[in-house]
N, C-alpha and C positions, 0 to 999 in steps of 0.2 A: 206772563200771559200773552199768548200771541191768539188776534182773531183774523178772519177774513176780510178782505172790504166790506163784502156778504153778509158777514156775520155783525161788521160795526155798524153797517147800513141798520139794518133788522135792529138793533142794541141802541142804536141812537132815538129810530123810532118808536120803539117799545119803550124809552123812556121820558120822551117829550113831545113824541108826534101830537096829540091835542092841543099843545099847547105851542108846539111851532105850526100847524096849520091853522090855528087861531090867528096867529102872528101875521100869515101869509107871506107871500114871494118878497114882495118891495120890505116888510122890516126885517125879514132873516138877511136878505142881501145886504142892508145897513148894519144887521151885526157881523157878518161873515167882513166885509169890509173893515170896519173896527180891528177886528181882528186879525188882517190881515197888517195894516196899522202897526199895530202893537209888536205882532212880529218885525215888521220892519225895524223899530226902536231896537227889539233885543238881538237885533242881529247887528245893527251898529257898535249894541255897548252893553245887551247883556251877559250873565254867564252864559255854562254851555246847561246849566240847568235851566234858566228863564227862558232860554232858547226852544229849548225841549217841549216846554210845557206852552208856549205860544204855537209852537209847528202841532201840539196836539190839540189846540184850542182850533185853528185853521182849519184842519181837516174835520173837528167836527163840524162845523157850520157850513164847510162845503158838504159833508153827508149830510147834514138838515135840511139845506139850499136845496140838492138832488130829491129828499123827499118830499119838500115840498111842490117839488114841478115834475116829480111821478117819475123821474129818473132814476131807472137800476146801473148802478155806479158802476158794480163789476159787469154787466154789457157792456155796456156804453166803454167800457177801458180795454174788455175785450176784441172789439169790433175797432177799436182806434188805433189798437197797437199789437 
C-alpha cells in the first residue's frame, strides 16, 4: 500500500483526530518526542524491522503534531523544498 503525505495526513486524522485534539499541542508533542526516543534506541540496536516500525510510529505523530496545529504537511513540504 503506498498513500500520499495527503492522504496519511487525512488517514491519521480520520482516525484519531478527536482524540488527538482532545490531547492538544503540549501532550501529542510529549508523545511525538517518545517516539522519536524510541527510535533513537532502535537505530543504536534494533533490527531493520524494529527500525521500520519506529520511523513509522515518528511520522505518524509528526502528522498528528501538524493536525493538531492546523498544519497541511504536503504545503508546508511543498513550499520548503
Amino acid at each position: 500500500m503506498s498513500l500520499t503525505l495527503a492522504q496519511l495526513q487525512q488517514r491519521i486524522r480520520d482516525l484519531f483526530g478527536a482524540k488527538d485534539a482532545a490531547r492538544g499541542i503540549p501532550g501529542t508533542f510529549m508523545w511525538f518526542a517518545e517516539e522519536v526516543g524510541e527510535l533513537s534506541a532502535a537505530l543504536r540496536g534494533g533490527t531493520k524491522d524494529e527500525q521500520a516500525l519506529e520511523f513509522a510510529d515518528v511520522l505518524a505523530w509528526l502528522v498528528t503534531l501538524a493536525n493538531c496545529a492546523g498544519i497541511d504537511l504536503d504545503d508546508a513540504v511543498a513550499k520548503k523544498y
